[in-house]
mmCIF file as Biopython writes it, N, C-alpha, C and O atoms, coordinates in Angstrom:
data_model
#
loop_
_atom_site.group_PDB
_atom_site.id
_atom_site.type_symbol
_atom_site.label_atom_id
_atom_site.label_alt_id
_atom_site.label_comp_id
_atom_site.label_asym_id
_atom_site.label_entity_id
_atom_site.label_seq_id
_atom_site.pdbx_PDB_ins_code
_atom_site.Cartn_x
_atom_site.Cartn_y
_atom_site.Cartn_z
_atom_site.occupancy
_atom_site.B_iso_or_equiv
_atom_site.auth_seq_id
_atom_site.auth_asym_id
_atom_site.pdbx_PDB_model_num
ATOM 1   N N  . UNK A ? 1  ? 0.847   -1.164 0.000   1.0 0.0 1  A 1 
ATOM 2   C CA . UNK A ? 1  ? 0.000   0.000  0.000   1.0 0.0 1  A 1 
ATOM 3   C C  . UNK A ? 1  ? 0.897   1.233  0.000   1.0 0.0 1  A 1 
ATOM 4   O O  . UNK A ? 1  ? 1.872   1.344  0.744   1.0 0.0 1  A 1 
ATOM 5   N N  . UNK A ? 2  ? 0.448   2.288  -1.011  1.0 0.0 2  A 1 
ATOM 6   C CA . UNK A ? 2  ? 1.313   3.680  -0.854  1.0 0.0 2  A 1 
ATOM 7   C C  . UNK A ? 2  ? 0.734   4.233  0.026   1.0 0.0 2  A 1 
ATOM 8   O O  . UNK A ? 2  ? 0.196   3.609  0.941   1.0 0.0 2  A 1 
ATOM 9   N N  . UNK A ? 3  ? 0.726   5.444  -0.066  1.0 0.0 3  A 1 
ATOM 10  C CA . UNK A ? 3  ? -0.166  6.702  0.756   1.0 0.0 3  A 1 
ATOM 11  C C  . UNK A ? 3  ? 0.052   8.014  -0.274  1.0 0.0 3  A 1 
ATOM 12  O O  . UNK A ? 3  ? 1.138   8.156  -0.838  1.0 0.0 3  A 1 
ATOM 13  N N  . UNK A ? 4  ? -0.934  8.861  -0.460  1.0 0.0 4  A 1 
ATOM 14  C CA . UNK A ? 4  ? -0.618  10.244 -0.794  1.0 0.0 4  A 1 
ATOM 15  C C  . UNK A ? 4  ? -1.312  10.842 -0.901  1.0 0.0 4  A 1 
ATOM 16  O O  . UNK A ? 4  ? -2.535  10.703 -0.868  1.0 0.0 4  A 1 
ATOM 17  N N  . UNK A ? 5  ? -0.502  11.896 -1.100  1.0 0.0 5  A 1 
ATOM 18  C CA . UNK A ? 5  ? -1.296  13.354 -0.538  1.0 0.0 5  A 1 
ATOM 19  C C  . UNK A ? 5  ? -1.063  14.231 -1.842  1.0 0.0 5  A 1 
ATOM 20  O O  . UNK A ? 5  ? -0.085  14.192 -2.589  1.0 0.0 5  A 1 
ATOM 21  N N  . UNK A ? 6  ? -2.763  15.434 -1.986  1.0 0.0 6  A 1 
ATOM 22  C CA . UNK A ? 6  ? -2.689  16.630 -3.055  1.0 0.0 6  A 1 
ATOM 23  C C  . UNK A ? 6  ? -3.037  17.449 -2.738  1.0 0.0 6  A 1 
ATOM 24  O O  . UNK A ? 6  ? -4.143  17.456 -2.198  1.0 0.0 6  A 1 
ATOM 25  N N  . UNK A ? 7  ? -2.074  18.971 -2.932  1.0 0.0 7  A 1 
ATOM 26  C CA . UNK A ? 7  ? -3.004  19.750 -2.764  1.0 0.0 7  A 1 
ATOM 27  C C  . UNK A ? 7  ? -3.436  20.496 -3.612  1.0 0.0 7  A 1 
ATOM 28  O O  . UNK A ? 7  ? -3.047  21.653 -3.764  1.0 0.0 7  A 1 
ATOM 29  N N  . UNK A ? 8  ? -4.543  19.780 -4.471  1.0 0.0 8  A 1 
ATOM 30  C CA . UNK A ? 8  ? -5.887  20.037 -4.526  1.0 0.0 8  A 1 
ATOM 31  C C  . UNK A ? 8  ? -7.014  19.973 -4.034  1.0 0.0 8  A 1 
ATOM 32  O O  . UNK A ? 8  ? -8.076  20.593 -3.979  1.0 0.0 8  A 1 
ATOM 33  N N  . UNK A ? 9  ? -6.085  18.247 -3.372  1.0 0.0 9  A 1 
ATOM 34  C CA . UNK A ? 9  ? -7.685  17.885 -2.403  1.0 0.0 9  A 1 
ATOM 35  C C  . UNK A ? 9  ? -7.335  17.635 -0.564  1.0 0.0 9  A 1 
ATOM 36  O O  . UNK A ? 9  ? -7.476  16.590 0.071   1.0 0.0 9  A 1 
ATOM 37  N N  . UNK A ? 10 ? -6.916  18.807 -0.126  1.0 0.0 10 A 1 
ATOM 38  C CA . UNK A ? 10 ? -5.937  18.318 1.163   1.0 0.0 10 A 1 
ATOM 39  C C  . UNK A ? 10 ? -7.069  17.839 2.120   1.0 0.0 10 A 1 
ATOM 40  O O  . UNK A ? 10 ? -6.466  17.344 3.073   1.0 0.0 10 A 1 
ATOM 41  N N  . UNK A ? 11 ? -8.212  17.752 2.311   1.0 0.0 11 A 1 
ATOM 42  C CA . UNK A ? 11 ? -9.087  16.761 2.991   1.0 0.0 11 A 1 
ATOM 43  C C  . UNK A ? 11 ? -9.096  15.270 2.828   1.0 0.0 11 A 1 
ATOM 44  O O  . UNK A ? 11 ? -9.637  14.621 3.723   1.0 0.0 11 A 1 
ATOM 45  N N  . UNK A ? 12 ? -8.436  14.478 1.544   1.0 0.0 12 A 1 
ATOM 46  C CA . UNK A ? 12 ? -8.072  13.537 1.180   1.0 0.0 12 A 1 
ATOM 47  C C  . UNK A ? 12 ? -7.155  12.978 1.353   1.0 0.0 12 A 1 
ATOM 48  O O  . UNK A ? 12 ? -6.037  13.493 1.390   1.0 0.0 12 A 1 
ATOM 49  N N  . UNK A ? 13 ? -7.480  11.396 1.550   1.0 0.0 13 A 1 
ATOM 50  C CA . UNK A ? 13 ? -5.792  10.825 1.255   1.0 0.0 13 A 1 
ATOM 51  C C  . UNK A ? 13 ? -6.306  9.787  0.294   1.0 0.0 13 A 1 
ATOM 52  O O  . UNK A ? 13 ? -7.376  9.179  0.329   1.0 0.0 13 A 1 
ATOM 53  N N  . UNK A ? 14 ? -5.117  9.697  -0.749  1.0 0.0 14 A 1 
ATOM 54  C CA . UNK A ? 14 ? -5.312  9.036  -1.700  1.0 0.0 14 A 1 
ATOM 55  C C  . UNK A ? 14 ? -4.427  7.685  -1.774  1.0 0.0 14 A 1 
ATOM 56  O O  . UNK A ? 14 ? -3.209  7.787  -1.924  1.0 0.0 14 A 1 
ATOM 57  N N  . UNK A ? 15 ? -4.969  6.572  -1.681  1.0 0.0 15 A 1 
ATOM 58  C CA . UNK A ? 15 ? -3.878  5.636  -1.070  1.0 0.0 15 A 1 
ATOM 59  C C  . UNK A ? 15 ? -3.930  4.332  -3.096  1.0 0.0 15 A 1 
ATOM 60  O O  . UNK A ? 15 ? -4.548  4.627  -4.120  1.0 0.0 15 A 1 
ATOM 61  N N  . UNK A ? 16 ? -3.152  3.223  -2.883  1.0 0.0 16 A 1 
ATOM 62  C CA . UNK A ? 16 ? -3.023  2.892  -4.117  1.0 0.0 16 A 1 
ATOM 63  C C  . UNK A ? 16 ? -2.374  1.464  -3.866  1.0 0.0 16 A 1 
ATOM 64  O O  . UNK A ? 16 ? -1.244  1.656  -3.418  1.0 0.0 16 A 1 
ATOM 65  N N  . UNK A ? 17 ? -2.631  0.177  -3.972  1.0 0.0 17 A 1 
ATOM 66  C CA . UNK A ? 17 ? -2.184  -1.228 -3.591  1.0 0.0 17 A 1 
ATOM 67  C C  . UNK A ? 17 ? -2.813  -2.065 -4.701  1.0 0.0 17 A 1 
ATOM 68  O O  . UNK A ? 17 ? -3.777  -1.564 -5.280  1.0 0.0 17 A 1 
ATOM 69  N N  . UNK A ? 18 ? -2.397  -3.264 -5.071  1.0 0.0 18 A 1 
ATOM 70  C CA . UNK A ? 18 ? -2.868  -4.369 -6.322  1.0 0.0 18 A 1 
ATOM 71  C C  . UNK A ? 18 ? -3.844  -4.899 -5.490  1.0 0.0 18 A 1 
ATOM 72  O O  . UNK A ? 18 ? -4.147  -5.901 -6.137  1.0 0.0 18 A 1 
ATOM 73  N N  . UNK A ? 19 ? -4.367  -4.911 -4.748  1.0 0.0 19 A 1 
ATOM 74  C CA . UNK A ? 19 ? -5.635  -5.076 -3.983  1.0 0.0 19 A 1 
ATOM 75  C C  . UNK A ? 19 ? -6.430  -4.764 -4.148  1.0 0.0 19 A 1 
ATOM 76  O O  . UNK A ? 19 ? -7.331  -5.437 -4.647  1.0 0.0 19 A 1 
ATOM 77  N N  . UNK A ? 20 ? -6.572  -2.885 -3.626  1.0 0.0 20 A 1 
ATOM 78  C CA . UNK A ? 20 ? -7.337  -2.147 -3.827  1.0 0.0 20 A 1 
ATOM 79  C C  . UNK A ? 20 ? -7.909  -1.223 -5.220  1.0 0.0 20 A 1 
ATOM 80  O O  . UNK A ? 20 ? -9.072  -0.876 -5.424  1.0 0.0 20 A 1 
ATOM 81  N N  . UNK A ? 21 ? -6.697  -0.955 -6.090  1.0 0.0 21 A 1 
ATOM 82  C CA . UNK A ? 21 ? -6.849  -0.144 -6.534  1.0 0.0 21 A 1 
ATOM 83  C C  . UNK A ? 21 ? -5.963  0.900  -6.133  1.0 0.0 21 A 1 
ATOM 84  O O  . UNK A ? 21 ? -5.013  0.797  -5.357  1.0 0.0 21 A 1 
ATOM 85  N N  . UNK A ? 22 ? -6.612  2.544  -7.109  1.0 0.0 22 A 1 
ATOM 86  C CA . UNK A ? 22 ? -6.814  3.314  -6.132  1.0 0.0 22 A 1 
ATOM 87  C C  . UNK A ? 22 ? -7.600  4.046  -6.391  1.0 0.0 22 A 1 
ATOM 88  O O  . UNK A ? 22 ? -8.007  4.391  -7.500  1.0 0.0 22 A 1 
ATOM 89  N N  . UNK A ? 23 ? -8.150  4.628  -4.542  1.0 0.0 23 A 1 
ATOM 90  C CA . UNK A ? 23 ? -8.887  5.043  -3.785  1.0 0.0 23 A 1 
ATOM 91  C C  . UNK A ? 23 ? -8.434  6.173  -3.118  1.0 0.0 23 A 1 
ATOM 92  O O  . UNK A ? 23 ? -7.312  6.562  -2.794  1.0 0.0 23 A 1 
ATOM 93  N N  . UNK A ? 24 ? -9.927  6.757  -2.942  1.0 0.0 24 A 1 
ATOM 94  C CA . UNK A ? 24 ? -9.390  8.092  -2.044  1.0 0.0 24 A 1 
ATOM 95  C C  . UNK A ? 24 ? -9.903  7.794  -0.305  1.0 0.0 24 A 1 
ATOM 96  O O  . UNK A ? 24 ? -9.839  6.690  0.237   1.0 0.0 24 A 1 
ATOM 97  N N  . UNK A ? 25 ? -10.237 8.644  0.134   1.0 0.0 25 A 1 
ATOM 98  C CA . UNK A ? 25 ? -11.132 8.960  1.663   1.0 0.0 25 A 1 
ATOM 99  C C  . UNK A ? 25 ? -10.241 9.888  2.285   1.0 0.0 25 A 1 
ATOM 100 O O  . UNK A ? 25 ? -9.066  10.254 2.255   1.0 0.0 25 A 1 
ATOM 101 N N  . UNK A ? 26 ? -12.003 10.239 3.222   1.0 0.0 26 A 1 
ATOM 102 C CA . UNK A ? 26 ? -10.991 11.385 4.131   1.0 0.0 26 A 1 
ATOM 103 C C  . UNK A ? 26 ? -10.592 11.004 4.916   1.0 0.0 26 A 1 
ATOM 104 O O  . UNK A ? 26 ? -10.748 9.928  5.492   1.0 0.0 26 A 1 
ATOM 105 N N  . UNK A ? 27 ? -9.479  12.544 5.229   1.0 0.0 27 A 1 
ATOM 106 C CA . UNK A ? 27 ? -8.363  12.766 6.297   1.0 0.0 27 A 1 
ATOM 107 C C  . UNK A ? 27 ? -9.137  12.683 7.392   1.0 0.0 27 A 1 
ATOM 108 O O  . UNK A ? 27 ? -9.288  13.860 7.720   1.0 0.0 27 A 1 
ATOM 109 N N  . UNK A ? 28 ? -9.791  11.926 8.252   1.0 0.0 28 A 1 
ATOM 110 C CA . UNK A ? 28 ? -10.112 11.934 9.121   1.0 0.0 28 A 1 
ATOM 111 C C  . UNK A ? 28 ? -9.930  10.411 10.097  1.0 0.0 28 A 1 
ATOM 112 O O  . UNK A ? 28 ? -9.330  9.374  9.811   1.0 0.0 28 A 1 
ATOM 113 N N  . UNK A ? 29 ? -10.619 10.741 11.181  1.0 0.0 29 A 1 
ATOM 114 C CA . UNK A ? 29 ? -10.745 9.677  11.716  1.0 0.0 29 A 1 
ATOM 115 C C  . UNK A ? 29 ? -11.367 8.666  11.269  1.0 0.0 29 A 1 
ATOM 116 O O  . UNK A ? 29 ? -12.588 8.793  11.179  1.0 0.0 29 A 1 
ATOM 117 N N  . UNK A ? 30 ? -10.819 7.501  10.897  1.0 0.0 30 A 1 
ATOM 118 C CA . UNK A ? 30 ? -11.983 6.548  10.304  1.0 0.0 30 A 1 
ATOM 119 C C  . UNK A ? 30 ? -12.187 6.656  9.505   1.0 0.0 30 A 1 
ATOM 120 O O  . UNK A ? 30 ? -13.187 6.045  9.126   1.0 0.0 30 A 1 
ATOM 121 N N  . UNK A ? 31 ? -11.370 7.613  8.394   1.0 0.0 31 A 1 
ATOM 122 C CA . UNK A ? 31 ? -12.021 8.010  7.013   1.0 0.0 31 A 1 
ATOM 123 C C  . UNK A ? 31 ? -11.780 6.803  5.822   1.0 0.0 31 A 1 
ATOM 124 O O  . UNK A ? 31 ? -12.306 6.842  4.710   1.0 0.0 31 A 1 
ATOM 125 N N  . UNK A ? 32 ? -10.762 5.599  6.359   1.0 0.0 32 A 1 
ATOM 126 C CA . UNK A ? 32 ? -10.289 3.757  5.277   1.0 0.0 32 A 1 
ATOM 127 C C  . UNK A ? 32 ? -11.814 3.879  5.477   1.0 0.0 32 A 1 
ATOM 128 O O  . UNK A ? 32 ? -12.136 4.015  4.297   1.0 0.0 32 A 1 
ATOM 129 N N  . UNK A ? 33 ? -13.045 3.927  6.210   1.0 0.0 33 A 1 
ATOM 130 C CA . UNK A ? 33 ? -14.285 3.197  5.870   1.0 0.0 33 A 1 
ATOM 131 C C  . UNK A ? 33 ? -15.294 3.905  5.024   1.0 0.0 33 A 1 
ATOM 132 O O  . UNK A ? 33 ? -16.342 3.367  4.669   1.0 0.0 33 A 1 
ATOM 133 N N  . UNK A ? 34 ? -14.939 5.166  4.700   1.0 0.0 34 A 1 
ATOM 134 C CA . UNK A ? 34 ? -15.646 5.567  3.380   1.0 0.0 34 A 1 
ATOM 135 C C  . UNK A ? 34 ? -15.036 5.533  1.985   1.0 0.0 34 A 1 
ATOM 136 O O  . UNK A ? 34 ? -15.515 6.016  0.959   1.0 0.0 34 A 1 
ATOM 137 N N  . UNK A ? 35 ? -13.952 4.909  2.128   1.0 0.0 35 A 1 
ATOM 138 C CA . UNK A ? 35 ? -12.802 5.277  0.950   1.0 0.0 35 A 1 
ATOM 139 C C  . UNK A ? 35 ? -13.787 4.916  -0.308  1.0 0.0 35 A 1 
ATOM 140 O O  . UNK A ? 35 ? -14.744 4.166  -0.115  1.0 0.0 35 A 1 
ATOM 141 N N  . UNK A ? 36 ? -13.618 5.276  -1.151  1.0 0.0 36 A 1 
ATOM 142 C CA . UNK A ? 36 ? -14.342 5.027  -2.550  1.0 0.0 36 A 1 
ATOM 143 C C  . UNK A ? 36 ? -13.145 5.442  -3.854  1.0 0.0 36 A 1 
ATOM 144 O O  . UNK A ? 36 ? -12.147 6.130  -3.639  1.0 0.0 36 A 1 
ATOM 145 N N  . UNK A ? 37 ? -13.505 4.866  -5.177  1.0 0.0 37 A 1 
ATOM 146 C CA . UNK A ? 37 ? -12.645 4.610  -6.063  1.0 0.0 37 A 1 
ATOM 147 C C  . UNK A ? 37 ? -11.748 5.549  -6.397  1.0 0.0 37 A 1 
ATOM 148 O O  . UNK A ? 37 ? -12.728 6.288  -6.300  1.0 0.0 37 A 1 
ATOM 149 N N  . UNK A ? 38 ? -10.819 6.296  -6.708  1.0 0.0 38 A 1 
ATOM 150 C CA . UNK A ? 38 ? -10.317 7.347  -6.766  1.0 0.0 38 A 1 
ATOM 151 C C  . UNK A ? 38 ? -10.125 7.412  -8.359  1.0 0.0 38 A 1 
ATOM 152 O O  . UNK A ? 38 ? -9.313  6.756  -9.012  1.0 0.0 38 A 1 
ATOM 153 N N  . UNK A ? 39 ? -11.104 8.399  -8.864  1.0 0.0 39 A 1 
ATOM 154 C CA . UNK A ? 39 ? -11.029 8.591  -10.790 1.0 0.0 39 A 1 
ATOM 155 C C  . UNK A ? 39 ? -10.460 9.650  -11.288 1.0 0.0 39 A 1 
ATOM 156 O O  . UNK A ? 39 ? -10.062 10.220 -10.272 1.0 0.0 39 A 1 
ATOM 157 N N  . UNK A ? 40 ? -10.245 10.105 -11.919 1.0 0.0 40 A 1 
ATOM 158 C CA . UNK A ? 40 ? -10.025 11.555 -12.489 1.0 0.0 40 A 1 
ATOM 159 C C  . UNK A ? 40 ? -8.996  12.207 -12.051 1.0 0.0 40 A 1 
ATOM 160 O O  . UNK A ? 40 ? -8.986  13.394 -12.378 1.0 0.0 40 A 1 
ATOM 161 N N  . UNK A ? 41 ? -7.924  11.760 -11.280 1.0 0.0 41 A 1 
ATOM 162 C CA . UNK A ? 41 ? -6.954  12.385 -10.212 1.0 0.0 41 A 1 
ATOM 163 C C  . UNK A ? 41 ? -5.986  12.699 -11.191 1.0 0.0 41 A 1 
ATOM 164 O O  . UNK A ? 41 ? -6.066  12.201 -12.313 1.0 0.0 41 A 1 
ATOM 165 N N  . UNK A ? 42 ? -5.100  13.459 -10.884 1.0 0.0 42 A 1 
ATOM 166 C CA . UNK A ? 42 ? -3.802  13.594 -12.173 1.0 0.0 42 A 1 
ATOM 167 C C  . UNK A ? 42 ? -2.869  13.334 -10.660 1.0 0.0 42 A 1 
ATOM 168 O O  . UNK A ? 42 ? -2.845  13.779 -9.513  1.0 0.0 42 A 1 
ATOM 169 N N  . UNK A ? 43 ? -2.127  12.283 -11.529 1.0 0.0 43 A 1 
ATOM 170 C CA . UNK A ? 43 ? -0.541  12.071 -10.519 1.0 0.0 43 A 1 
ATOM 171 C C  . UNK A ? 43 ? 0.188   12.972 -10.254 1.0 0.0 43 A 1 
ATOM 172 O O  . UNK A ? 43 ? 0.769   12.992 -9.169  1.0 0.0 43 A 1 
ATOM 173 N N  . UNK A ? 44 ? 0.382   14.184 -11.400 1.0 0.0 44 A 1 
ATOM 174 C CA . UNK A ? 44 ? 1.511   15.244 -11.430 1.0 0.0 44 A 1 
ATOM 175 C C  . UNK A ? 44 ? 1.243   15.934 -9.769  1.0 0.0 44 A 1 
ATOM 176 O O  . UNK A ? 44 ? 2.137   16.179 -8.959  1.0 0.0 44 A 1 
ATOM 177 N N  . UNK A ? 45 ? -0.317  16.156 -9.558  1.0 0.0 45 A 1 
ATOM 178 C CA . UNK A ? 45 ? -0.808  16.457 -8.266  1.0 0.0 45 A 1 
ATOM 179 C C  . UNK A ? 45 ? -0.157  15.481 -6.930  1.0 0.0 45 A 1 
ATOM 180 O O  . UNK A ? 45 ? -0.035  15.719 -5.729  1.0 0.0 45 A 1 
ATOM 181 N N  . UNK A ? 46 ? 0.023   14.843 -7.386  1.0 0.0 46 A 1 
ATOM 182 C CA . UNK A ? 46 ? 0.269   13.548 -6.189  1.0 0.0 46 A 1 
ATOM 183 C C  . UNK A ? 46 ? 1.394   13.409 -5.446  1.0 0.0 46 A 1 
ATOM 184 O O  . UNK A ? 46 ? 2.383   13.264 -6.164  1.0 0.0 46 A 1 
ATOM 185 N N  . UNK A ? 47 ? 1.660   13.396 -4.097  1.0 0.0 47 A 1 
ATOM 186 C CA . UNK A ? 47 ? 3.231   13.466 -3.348  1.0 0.0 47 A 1 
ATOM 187 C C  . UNK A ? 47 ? 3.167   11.750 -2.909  1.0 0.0 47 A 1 
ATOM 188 O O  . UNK A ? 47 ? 1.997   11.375 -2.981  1.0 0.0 47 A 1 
ATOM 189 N N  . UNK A ? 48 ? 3.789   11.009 -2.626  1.0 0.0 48 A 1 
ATOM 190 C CA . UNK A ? 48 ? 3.564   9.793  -1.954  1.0 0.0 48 A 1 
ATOM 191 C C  . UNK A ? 48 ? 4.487   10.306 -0.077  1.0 0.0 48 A 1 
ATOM 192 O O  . UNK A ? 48 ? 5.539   10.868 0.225   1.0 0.0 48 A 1 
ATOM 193 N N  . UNK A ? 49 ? 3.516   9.798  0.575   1.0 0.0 49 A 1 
ATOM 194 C CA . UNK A ? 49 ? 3.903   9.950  1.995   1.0 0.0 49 A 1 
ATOM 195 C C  . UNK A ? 49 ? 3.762   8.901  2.662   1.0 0.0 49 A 1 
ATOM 196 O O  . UNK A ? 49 ? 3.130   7.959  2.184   1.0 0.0 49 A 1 
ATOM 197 N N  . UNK A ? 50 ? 4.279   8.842  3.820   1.0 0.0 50 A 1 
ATOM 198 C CA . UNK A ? 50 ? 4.753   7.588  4.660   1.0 0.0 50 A 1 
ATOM 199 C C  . UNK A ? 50 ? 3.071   7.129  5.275   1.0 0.0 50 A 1 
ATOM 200 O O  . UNK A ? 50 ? 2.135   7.758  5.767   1.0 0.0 50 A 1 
ATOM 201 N N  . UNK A ? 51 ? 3.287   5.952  4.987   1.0 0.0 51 A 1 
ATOM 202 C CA . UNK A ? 51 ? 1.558   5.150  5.016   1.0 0.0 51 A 1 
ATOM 203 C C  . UNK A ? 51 ? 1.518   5.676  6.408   1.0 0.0 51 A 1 
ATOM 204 O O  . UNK A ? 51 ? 0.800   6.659  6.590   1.0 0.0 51 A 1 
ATOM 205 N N  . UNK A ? 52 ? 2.373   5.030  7.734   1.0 0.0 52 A 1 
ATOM 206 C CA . UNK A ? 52 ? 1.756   5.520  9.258   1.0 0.0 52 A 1 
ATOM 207 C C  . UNK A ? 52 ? 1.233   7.142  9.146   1.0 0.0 52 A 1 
ATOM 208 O O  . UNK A ? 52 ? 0.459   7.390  10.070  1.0 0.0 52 A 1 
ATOM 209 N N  . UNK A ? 53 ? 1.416   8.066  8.429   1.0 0.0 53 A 1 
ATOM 210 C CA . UNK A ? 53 ? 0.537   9.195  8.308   1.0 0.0 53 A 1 
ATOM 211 C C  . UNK A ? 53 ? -0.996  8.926  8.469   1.0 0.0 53 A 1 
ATOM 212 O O  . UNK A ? 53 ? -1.741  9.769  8.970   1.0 0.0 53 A 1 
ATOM 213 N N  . UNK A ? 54 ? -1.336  7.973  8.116   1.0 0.0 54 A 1 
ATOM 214 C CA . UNK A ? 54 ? -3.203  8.046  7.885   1.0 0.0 54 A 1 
ATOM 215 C C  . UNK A ? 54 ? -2.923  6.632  8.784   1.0 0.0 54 A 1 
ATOM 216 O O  . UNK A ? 54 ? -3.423  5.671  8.199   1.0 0.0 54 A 1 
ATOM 217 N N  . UNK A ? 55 ? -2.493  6.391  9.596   1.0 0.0 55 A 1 
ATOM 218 C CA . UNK A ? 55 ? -3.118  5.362  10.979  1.0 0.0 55 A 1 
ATOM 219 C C  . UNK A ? 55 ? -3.960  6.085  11.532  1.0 0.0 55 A 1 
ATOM 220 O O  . UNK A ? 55 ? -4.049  5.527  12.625  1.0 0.0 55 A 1 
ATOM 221 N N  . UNK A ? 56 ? -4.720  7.023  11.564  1.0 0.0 56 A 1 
ATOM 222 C CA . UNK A ? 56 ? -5.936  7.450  12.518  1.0 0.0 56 A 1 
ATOM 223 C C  . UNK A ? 56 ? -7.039  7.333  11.553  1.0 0.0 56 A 1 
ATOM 224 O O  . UNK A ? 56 ? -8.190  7.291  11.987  1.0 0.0 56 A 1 
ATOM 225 N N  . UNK A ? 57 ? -6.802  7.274  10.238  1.0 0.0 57 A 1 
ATOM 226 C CA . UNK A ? 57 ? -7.802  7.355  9.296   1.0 0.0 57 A 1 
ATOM 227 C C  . UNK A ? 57 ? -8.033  5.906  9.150   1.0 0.0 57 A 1 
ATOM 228 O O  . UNK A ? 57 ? -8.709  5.766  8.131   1.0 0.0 57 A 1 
ATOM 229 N N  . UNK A ? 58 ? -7.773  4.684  9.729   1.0 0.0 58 A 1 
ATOM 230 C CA . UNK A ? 58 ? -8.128  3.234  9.658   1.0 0.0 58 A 1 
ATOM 231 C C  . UNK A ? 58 ? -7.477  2.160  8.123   1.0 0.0 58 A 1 
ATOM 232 O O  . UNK A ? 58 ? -7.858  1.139  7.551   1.0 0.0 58 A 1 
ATOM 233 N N  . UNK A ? 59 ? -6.290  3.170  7.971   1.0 0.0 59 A 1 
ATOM 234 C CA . UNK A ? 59 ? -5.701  2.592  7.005   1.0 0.0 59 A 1 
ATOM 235 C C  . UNK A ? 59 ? -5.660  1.033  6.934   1.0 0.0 59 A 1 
ATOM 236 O O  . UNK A ? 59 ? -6.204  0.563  7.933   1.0 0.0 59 A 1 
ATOM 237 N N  . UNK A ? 60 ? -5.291  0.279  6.257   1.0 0.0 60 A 1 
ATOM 238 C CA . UNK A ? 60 ? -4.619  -1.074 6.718   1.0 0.0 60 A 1 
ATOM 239 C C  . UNK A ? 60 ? -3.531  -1.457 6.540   1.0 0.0 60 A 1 
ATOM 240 O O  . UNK A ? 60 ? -2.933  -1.339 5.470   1.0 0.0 60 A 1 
ATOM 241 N N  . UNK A ? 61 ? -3.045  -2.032 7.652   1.0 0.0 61 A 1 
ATOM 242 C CA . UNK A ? 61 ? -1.389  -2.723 8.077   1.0 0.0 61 A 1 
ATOM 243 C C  . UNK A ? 61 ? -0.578  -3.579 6.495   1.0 0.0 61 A 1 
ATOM 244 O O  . UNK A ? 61 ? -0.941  -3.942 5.376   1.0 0.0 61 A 1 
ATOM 245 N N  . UNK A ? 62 ? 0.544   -3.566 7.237   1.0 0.0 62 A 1 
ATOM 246 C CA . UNK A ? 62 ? 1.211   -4.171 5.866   1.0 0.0 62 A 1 
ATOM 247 C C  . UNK A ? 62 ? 0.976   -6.149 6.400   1.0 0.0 62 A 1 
ATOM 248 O O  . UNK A ? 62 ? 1.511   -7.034 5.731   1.0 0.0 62 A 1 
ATOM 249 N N  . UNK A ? 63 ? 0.328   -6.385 7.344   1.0 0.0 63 A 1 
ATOM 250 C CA . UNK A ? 63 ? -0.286  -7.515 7.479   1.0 0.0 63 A 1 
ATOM 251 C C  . UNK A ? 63 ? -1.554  -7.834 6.641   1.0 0.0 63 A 1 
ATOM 252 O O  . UNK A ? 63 ? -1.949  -8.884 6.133   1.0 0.0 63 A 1 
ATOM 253 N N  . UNK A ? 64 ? -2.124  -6.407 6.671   1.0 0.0 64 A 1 
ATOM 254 C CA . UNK A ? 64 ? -3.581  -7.461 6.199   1.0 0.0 64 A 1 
ATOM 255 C C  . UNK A ? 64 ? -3.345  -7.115 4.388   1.0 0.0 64 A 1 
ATOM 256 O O  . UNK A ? 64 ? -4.195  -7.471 3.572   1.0 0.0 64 A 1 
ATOM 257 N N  . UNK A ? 65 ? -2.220  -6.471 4.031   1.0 0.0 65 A 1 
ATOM 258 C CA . UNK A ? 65 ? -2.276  -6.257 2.741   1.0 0.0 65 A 1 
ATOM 259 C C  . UNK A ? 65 ? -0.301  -6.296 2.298   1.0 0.0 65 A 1 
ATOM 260 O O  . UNK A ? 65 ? 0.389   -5.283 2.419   1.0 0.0 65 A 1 
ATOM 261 N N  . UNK A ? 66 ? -0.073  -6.839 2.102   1.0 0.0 66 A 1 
ATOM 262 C CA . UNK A ? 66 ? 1.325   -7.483 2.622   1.0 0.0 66 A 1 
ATOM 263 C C  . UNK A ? 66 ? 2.417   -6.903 1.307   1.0 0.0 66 A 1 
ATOM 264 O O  . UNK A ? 66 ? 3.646   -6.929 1.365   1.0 0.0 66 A 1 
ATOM 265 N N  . UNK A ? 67 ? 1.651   -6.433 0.247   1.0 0.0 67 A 1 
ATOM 266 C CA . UNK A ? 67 ? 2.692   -6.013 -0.495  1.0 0.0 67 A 1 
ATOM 267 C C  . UNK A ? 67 ? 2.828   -4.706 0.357   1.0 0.0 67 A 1 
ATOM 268 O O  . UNK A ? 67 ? 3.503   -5.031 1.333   1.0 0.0 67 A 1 
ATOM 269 N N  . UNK A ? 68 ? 2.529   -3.490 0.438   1.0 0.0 68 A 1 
ATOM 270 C CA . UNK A ? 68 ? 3.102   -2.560 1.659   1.0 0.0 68 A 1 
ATOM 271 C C  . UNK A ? 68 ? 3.821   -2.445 2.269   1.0 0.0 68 A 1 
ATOM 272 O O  . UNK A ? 68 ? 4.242   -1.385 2.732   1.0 0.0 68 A 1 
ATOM 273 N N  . UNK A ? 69 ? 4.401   -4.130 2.570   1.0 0.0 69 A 1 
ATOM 274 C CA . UNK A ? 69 ? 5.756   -4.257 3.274   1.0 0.0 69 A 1 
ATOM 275 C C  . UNK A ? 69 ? 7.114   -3.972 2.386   1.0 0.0 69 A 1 
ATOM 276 O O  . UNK A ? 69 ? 8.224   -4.062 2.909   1.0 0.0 69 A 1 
#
């Protein structure tokens, strides 16, 4: 799993794994349980940041999704 961040959309984190996809959700608490598909994004926008950044947002571990590691 990556992690990243735009600012265009700094309420977002935009995360990206052969699992998932990628997906956005918010910067919030708990925000892994609304995440939904992430479309239309331009990469040039995109920083990649250290996944433990969005541990409050209910990310998931490099256990339950193991390429991440």
């Amino acid at each position: 799993m990556k992690l990243y961040r735009s600012k265009m959309y700094p309420t977002k984190w935009f995360a990206y794994s052969r699992t998932t996809g990628w997906v956005k959700f918010p910067a919030a608490a708990g925000g892994w349980e609304n995440r939904e598909p992430a479309r239309g994004i331009d990469p040039i926008d995109l920083r990649e940041v250290p996944v433990q950044l969005a541990a409050g947002a209910g990310i998931p571990t490099s256990a339950e999704y193991p390429e991440a590691a």
